[in-house]
DRENFIVO-885152 format. One record per residue (C-alpha): residue number from 1; residue in three letters; y, x, z. Coordinates in Angstrom, 2 decimals, padded with zeros to 5 digits. Each point is the difference from the previous one (the first is absolute). Layout:
residues N
<node n="NUM" res="ALA" y="Y" x="X" z="Z"/>
...
END
This chain:
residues 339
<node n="1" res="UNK" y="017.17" x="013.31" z="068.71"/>
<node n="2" res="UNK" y="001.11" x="002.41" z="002.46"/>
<node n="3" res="UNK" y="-000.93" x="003.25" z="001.54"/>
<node n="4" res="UNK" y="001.34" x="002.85" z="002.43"/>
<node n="5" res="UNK" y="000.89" x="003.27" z="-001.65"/>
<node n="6" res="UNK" y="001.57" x="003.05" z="002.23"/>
<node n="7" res="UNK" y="003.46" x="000.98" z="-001.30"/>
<node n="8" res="UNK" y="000.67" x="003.83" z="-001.07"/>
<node n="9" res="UNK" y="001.63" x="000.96" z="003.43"/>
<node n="10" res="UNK" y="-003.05" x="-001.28" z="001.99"/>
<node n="11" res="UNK" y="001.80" x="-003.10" z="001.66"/>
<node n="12" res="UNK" y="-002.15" x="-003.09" z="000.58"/>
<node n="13" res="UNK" y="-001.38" x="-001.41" z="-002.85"/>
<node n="14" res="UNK" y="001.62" x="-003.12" z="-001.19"/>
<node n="15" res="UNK" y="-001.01" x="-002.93" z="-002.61"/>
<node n="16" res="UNK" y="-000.76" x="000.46" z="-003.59"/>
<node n="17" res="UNK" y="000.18" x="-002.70" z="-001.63"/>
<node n="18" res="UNK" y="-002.62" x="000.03" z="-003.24"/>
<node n="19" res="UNK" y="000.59" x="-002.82" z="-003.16"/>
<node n="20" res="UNK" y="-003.36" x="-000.94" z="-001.37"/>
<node n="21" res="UNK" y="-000.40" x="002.14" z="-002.04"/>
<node n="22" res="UNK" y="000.56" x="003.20" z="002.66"/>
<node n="23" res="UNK" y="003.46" x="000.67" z="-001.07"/>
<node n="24" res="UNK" y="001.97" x="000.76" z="002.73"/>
<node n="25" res="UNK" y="003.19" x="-001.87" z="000.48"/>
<node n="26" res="UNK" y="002.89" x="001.56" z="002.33"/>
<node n="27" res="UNK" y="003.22" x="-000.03" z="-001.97"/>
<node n="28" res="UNK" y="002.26" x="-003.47" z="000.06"/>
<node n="29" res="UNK" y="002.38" x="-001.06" z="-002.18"/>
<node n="30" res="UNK" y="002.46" x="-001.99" z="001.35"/>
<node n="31" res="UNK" y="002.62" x="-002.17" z="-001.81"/>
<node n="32" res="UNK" y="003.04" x="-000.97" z="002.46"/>
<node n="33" res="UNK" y="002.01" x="-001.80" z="-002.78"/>
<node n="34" res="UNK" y="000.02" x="-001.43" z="-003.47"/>
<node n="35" res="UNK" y="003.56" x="000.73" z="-000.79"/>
<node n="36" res="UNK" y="000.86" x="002.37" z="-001.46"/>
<node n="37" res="UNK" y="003.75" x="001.36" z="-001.63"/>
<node n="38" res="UNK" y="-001.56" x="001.12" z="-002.85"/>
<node n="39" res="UNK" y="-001.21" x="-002.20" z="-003.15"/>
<node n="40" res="UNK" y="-002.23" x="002.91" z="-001.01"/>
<node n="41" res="UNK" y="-001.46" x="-001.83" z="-003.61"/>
<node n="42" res="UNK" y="-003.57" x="000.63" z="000.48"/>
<node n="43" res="UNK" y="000.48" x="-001.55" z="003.03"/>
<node n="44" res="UNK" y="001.90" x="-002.72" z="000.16"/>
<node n="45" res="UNK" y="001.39" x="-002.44" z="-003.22"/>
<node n="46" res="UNK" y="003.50" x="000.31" z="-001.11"/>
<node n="47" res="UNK" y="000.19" x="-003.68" z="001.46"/>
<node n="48" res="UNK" y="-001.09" x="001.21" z="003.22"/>
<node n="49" res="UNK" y="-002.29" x="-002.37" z="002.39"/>
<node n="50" res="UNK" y="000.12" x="-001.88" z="002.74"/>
<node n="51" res="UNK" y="000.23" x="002.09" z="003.46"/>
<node n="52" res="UNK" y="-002.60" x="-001.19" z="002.93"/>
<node n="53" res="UNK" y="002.25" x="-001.95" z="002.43"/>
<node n="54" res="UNK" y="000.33" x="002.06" z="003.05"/>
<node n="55" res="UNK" y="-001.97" x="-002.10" z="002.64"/>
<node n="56" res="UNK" y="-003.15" x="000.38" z="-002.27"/>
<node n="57" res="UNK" y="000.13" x="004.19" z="000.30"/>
<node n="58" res="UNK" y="-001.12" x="001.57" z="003.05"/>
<node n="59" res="UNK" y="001.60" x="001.05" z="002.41"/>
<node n="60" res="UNK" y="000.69" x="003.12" z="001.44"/>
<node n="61" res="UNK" y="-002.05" x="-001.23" z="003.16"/>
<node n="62" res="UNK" y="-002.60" x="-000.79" z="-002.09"/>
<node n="63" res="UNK" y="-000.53" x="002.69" z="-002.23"/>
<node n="64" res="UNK" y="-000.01" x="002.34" z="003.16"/>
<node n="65" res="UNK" y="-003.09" x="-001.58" z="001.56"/>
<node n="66" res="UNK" y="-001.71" x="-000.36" z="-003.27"/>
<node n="67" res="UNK" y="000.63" x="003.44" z="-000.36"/>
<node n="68" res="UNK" y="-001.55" x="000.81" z="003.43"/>
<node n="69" res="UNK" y="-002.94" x="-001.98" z="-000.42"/>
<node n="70" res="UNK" y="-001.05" x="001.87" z="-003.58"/>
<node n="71" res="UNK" y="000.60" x="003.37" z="002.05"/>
<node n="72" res="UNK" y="-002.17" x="-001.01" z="002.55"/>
<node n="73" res="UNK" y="-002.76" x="-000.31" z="-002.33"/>
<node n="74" res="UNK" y="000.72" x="003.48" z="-002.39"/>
<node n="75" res="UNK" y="003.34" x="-000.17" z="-001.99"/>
<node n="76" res="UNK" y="001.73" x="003.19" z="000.63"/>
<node n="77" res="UNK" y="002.33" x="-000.17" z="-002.82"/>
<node n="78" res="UNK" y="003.18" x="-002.78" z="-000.34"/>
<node n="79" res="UNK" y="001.74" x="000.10" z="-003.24"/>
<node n="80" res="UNK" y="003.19" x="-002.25" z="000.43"/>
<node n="81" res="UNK" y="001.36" x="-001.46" z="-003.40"/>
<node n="82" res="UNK" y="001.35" x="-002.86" z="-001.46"/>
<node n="83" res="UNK" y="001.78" x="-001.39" z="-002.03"/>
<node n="84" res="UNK" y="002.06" x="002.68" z="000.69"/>
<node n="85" res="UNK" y="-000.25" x="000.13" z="004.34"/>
<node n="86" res="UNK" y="003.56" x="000.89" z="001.13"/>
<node n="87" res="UNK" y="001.02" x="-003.28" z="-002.22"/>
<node n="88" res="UNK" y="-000.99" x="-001.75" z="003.83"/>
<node n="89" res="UNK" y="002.00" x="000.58" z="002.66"/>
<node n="90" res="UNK" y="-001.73" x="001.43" z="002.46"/>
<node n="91" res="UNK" y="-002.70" x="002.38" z="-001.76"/>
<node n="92" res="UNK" y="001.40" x="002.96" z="002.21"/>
<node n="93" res="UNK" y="-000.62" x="-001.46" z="003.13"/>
<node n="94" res="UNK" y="-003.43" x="-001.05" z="-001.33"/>
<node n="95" res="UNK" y="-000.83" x="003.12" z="-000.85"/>
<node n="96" res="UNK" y="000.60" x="001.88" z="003.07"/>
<node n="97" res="UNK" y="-002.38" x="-002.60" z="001.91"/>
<node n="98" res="UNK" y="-002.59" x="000.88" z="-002.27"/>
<node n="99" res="UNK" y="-000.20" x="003.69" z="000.56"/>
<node n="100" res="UNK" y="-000.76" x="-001.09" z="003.36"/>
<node n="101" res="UNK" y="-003.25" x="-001.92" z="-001.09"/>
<node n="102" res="UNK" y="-002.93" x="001.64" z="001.74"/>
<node n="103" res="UNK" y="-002.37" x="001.21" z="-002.75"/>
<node n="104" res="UNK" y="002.63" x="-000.32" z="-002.85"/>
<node n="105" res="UNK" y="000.06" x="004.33" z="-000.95"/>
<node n="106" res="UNK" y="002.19" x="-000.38" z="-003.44"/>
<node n="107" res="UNK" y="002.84" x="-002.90" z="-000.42"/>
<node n="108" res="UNK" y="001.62" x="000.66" z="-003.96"/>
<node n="109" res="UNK" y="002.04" x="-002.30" z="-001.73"/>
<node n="110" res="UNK" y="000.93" x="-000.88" z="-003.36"/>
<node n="111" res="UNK" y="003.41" x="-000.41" z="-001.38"/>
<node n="112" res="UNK" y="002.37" x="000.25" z="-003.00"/>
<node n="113" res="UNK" y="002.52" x="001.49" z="002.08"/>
<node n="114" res="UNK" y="003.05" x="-002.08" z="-000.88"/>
<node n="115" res="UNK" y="000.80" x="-000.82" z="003.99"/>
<node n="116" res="UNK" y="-002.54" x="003.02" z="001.59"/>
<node n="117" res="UNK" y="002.66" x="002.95" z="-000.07"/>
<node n="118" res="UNK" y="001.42" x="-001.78" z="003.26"/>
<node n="119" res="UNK" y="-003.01" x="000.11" z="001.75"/>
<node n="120" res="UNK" y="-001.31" x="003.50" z="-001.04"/>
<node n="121" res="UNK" y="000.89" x="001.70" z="003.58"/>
<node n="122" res="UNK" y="-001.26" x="-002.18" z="001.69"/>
<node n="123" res="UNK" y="-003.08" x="000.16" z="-001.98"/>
<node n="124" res="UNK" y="-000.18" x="003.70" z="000.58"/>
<node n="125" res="UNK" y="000.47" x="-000.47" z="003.37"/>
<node n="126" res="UNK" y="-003.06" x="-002.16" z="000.58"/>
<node n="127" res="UNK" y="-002.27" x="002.35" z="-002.01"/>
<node n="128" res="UNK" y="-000.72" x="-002.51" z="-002.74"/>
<node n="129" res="UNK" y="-003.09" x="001.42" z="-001.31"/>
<node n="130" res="UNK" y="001.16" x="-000.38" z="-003.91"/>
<node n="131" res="UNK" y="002.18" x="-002.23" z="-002.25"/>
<node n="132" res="UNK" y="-001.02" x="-001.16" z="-003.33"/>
<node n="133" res="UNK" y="003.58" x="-000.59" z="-002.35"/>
<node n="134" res="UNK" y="-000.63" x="-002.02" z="-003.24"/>
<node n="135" res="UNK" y="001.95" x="001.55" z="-002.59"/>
<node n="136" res="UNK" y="-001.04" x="-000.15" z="-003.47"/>
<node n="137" res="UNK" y="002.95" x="001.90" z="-002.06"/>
<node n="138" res="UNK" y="002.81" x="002.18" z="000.40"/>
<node n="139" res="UNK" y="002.01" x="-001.28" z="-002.64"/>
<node n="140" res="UNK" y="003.00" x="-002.47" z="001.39"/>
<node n="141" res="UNK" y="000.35" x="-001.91" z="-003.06"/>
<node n="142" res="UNK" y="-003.98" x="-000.63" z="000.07"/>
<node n="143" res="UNK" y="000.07" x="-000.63" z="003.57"/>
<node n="144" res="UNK" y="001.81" x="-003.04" z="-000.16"/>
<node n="145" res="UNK" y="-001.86" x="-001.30" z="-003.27"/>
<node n="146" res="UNK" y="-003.47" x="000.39" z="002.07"/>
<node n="147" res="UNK" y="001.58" x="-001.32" z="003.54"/>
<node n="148" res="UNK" y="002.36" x="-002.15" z="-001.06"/>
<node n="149" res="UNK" y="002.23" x="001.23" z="002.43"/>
<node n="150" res="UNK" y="002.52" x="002.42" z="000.32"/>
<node n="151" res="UNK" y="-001.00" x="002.08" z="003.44"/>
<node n="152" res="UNK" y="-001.15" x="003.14" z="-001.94"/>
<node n="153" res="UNK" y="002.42" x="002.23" z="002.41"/>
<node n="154" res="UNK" y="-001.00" x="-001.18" z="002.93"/>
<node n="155" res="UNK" y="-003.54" x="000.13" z="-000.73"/>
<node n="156" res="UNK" y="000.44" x="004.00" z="-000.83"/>
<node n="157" res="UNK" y="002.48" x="000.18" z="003.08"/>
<node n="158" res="UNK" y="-003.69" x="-000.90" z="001.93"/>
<node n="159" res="UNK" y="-001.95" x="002.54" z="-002.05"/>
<node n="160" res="UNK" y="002.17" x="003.01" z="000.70"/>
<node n="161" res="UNK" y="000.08" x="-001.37" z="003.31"/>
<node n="162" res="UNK" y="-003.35" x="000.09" z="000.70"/>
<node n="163" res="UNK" y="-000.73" x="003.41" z="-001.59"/>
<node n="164" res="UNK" y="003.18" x="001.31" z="002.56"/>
<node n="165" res="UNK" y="-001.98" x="-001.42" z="003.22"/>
<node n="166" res="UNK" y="-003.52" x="001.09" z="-000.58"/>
<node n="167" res="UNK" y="-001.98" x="-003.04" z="-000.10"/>
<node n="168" res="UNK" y="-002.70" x="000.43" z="-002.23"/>
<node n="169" res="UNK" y="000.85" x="-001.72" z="-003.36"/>
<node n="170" res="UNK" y="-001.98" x="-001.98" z="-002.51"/>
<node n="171" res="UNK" y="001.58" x="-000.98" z="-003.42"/>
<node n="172" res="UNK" y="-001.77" x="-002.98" z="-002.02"/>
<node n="173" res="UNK" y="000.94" x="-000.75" z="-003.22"/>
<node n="174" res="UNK" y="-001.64" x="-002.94" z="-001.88"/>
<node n="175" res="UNK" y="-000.51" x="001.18" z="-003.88"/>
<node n="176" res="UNK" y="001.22" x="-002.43" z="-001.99"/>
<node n="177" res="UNK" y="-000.57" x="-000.50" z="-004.06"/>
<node n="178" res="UNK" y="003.74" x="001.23" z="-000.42"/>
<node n="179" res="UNK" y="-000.53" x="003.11" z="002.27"/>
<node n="180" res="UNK" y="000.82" x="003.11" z="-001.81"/>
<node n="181" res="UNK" y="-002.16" x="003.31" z="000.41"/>
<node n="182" res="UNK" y="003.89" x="001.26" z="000.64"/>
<node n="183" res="UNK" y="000.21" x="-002.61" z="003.18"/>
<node n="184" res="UNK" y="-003.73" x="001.02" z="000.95"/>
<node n="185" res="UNK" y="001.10" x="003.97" z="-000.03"/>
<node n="186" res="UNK" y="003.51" x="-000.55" z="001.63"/>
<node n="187" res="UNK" y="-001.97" x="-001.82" z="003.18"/>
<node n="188" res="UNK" y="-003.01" x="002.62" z="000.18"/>
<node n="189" res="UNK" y="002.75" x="002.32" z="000.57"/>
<node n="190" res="UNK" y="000.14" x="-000.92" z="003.42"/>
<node n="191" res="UNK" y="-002.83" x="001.38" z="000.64"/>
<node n="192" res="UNK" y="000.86" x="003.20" z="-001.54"/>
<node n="193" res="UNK" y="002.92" x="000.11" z="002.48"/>
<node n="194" res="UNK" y="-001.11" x="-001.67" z="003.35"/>
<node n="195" res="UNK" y="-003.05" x="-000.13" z="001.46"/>
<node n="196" res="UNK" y="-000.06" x="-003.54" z="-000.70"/>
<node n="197" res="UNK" y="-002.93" x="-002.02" z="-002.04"/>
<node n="198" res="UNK" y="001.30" x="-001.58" z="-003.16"/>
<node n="199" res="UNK" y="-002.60" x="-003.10" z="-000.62"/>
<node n="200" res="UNK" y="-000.08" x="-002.08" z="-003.53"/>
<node n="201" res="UNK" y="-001.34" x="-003.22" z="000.12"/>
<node n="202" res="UNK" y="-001.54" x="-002.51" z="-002.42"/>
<node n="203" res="UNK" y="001.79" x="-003.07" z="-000.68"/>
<node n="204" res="UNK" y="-002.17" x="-002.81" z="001.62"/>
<node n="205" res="UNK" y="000.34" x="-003.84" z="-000.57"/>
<node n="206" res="UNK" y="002.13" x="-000.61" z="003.17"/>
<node n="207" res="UNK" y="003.24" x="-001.11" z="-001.88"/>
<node n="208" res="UNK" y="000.71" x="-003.71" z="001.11"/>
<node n="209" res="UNK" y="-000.36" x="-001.32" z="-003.53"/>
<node n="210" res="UNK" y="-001.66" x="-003.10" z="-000.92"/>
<node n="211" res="UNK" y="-001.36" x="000.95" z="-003.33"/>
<node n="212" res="UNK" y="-000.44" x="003.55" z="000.49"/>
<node n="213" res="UNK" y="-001.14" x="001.96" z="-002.99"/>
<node n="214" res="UNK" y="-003.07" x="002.75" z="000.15"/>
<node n="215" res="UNK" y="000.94" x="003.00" z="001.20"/>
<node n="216" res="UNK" y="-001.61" x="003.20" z="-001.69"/>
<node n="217" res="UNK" y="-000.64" x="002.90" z="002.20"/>
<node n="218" res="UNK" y="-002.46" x="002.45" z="000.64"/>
<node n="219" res="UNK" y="001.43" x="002.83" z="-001.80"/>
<node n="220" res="UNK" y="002.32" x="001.48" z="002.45"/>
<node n="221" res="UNK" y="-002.01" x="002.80" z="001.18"/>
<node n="222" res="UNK" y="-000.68" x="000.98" z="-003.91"/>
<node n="223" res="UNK" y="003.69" x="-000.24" z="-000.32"/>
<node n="224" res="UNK" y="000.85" x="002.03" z="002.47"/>
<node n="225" res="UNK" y="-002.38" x="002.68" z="-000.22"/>
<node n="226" res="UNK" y="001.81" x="000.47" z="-003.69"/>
<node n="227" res="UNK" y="003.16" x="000.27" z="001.67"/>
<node n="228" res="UNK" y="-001.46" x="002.24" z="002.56"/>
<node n="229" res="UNK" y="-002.73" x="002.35" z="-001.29"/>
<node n="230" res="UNK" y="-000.05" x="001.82" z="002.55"/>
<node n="231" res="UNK" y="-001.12" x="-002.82" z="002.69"/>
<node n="232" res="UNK" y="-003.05" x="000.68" z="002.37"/>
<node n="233" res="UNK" y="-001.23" x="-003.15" z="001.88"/>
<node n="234" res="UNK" y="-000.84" x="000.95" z="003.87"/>
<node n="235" res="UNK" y="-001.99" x="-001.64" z="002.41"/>
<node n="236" res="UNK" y="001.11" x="-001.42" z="002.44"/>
<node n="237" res="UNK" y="-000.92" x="-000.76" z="003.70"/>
<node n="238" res="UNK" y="000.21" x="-003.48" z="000.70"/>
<node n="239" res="UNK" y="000.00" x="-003.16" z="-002.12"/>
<node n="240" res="UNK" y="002.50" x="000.24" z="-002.21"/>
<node n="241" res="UNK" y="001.68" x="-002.74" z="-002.83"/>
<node n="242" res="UNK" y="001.32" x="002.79" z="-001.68"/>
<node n="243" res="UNK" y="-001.71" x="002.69" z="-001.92"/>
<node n="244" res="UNK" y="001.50" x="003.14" z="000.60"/>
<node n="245" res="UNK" y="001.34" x="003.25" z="-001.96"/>
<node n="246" res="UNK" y="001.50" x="003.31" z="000.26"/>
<node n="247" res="UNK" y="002.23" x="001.14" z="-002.41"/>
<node n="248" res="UNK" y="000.53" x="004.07" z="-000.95"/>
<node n="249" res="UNK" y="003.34" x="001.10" z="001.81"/>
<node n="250" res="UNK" y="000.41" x="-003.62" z="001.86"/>
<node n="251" res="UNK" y="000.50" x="000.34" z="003.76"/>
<node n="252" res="UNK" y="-001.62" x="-003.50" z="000.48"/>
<node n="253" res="UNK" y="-002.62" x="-002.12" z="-001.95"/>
<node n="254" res="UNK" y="000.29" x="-003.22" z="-002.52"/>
<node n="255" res="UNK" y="-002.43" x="-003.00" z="000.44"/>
<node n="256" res="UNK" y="-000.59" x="-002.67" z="-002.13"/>
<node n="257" res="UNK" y="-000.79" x="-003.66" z="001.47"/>
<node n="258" res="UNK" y="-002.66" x="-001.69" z="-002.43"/>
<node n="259" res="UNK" y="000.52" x="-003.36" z="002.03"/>
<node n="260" res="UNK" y="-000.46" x="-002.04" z="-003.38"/>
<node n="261" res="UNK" y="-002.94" x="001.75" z="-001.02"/>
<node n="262" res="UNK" y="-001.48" x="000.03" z="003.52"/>
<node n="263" res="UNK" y="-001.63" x="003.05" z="-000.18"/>
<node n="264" res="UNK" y="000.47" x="000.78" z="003.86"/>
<node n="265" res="UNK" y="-002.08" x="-003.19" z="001.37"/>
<node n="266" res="UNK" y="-003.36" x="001.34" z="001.37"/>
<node n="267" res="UNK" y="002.42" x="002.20" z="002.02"/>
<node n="268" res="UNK" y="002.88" x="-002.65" z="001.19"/>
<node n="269" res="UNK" y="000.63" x="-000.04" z="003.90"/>
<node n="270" res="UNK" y="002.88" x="-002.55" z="-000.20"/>
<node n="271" res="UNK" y="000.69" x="-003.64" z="000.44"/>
<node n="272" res="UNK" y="003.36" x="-001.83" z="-000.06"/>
<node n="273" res="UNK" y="002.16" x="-002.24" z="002.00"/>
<node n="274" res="UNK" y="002.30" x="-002.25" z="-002.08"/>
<node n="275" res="UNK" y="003.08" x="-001.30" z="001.40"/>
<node n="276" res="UNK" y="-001.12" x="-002.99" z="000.35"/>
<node n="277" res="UNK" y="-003.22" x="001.21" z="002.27"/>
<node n="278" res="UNK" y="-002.69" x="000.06" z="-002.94"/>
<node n="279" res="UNK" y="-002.79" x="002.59" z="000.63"/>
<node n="280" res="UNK" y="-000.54" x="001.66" z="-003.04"/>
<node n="281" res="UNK" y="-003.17" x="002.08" z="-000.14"/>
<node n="282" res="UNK" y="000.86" x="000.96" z="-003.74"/>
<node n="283" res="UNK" y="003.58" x="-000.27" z="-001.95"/>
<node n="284" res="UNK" y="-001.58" x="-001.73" z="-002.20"/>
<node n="285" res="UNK" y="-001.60" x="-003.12" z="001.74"/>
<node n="286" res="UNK" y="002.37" x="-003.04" z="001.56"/>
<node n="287" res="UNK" y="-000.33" x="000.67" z="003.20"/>
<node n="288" res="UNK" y="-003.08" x="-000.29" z="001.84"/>
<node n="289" res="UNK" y="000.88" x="-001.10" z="003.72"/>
<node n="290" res="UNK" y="003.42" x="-002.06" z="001.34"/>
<node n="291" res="UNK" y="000.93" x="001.98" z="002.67"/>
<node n="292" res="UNK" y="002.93" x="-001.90" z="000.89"/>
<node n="293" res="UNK" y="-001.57" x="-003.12" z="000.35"/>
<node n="294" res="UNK" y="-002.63" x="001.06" z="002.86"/>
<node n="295" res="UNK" y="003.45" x="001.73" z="001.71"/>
<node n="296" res="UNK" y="001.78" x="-002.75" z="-000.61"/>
<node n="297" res="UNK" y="-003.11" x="-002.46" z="001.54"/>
<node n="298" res="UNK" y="000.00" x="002.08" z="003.00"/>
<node n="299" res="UNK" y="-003.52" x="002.06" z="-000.78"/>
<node n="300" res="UNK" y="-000.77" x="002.94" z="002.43"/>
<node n="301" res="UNK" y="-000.17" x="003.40" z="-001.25"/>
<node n="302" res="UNK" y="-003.66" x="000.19" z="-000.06"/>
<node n="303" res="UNK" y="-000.18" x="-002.90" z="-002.01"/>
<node n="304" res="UNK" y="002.27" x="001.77" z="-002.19"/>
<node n="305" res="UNK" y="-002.19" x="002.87" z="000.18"/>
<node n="306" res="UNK" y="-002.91" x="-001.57" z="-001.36"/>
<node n="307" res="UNK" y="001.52" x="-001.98" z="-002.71"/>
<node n="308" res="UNK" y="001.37" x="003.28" z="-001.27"/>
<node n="309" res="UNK" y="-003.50" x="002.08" z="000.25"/>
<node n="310" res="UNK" y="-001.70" x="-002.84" z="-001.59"/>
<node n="311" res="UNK" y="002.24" x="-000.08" z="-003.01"/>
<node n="312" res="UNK" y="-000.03" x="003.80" z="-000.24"/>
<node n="313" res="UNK" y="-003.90" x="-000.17" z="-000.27"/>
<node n="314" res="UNK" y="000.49" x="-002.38" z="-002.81"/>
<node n="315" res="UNK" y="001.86" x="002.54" z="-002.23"/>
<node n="316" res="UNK" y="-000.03" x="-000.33" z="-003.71"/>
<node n="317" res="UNK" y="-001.07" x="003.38" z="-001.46"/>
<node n="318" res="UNK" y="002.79" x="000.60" z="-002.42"/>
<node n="319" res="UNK" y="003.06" x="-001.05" z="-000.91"/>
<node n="320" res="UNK" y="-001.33" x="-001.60" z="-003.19"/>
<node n="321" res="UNK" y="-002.46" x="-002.33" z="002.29"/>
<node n="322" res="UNK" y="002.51" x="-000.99" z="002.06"/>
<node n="323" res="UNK" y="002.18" x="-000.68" z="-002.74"/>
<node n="324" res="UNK" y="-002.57" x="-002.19" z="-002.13"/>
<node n="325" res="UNK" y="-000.95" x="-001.88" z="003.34"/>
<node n="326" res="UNK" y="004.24" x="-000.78" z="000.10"/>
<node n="327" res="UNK" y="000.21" x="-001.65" z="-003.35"/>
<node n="328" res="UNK" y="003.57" x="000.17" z="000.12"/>
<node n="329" res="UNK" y="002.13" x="-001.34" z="-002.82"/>
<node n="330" res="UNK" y="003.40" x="001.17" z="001.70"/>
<node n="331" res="UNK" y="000.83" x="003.47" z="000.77"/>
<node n="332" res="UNK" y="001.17" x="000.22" z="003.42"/>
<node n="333" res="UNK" y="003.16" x="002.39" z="000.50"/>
<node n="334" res="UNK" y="-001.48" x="003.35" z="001.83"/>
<node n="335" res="UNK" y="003.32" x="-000.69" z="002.64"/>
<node n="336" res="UNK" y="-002.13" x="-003.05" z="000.90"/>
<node n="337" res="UNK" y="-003.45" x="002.01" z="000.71"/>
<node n="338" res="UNK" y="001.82" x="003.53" z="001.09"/>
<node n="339" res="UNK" y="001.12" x="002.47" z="-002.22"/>
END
């Protein structure tokens, strides 16, 4: 469903697009790639797996009108990930066509920042509205043992990077069962410092692996609050995955993403692009509408309109619904869906 809401500077109201169950939904994630150059572990297995040939991704061309069509209908928000995104040629020039999108008020992206210190002024210089870097210890030696790869310079080359330019910062850092409390301290410390959030994350069953085993989450939070006694949660405007914290004597706040528990569902305002052109209306169904196929068949954009709202009013209304309904025996790699 949609309806007309006036934005906060009085323009002319534009779409809002509604799920069915009233949740509104203006935030995109979209996946450009599924390479990546890292072989993160809880990502990816050591073997690796087979990379999407090229002609079966979008392209460019495609992704932009797909992105114009969900803008014309309420997303305001374009997250840009991968894989890793600067792994494809091209994702600069992408991403400067975007900010020209009518309706499209926030473009982010996601990285691990092996290859993004190159492109950091010219980041700036298009006002990217925020940058997510993936980076989940500040130990070399463990770096490599949780990557598999040795591009731990170049990834804090990007960090200090970004901090020296301005562009608002976001630092997530998936908690794994080796994590130390040390590792979890060292990495809240950017916060301390920079006004920069510092988000941990719950390992979720995203890992490529054919026989994966349980995970065990949902005590994060507890864990953390011992670490940090001193943590206050805050409210928070808009929709939010992560629940956020202040900290006494931090300049900026911590979050913590429960995306395994899937405590932030009633609340969700997001749906996914895959590489490949999957709609996902939850991370954890299989995809929900081909895109690529009615681009690829020559549909018009309205018809691409209305397969999209109907398959947004179909919504699951959890992650754990839309996860039974996917009876999957395989977990697919998150650089597949769009990290």
């Amino acid at each position: 469903m949609t309806d007309l809401h006036t934005n906060t500077t009085g323009a002319t109201p534009r779409a809002r697009l509604l799920d069915n169950y009233c949740r509104p939904i203006n935030y995109l994630r979209l996946s450009i790639t599924d390479r990546c150059n890292l072989r993160c572990r809880y990502c990816r297995p050591e073997e690796g797996i087979p990379f999407v040939p090229h002609d079966e991704i979008l392209t460019f061309e495609e992704m932009e009108r797909l992105v114009t069509i969900f803008c014309s209908i309420g997303v305001e928000k374009v997250r840009v990930t991968g894989g890793e995104p600067f792994a494809r040629k091209g994702c600069l020039d992408f991403l400067w066509k975007l900010k020209n999108i009518k309706g499209l008020r926030h473009l982010h992206i996601t990285t691990n920042g092996v290859e993004t210190c190159h492109y950091l002024d010219s980041l700036a210089e298009m006002g990217i509205n925020g940058i997510n870097l993936s980076l989940d210890t500040l130990d070399y030696k463990r770096f490599q043992e949780i990557t598999r790869r040795d591009h731990f310079e170049e990834v804090i080359q990007t960090l200090q990077g970004i901090i020296a330019r301005q562009i608002p910062l976001k630092i997530n850092i998936v908690v794994l069962r080796d994590t130390t409390n040390d590792e979890i301290v060292r990495l809240a410390g950017f916060a301390r410092e920079f006004p920069i959030s510092v988000r941990f994350i719950e390992r979720m069953p995203f890992s490529g692996k054919s026989t994966p085993k349980k995970l065990v989450n949902g005590h994060l939070l507890q864990r953390l609050r011992t670490i940090f006694p001193s943590m206050k949660e805050l409210r928070t405007a808009s929709p939010s995955t992560a629940r956020v914290f202040s900290l006494s004597g931090y300049k900026s706040t911590i979050g913590v993403i429960q995306g395994y528990s899937r405590l932030f569902c009633q609340t969700c305002n997001k749906i996914r692009i895959t590489p490949i052109g999957m709609l996902k209306t939850c991370l954890y169904d299989n995809g929900v509408l081909d895109l690529k196929l009615l681009l690829r068949k020559g549909a018009k954009d309205k018809e691409i309109k209305s397969a999209i709202l109907e398959r947004i009013r179909n919504r699951c209304v959890n992650g754990h619904e839309a996860e039974l309904f996917a009876k999957r025996a395989v977990e697919p790699s998150m650089a597949s869906i769009g990290g």
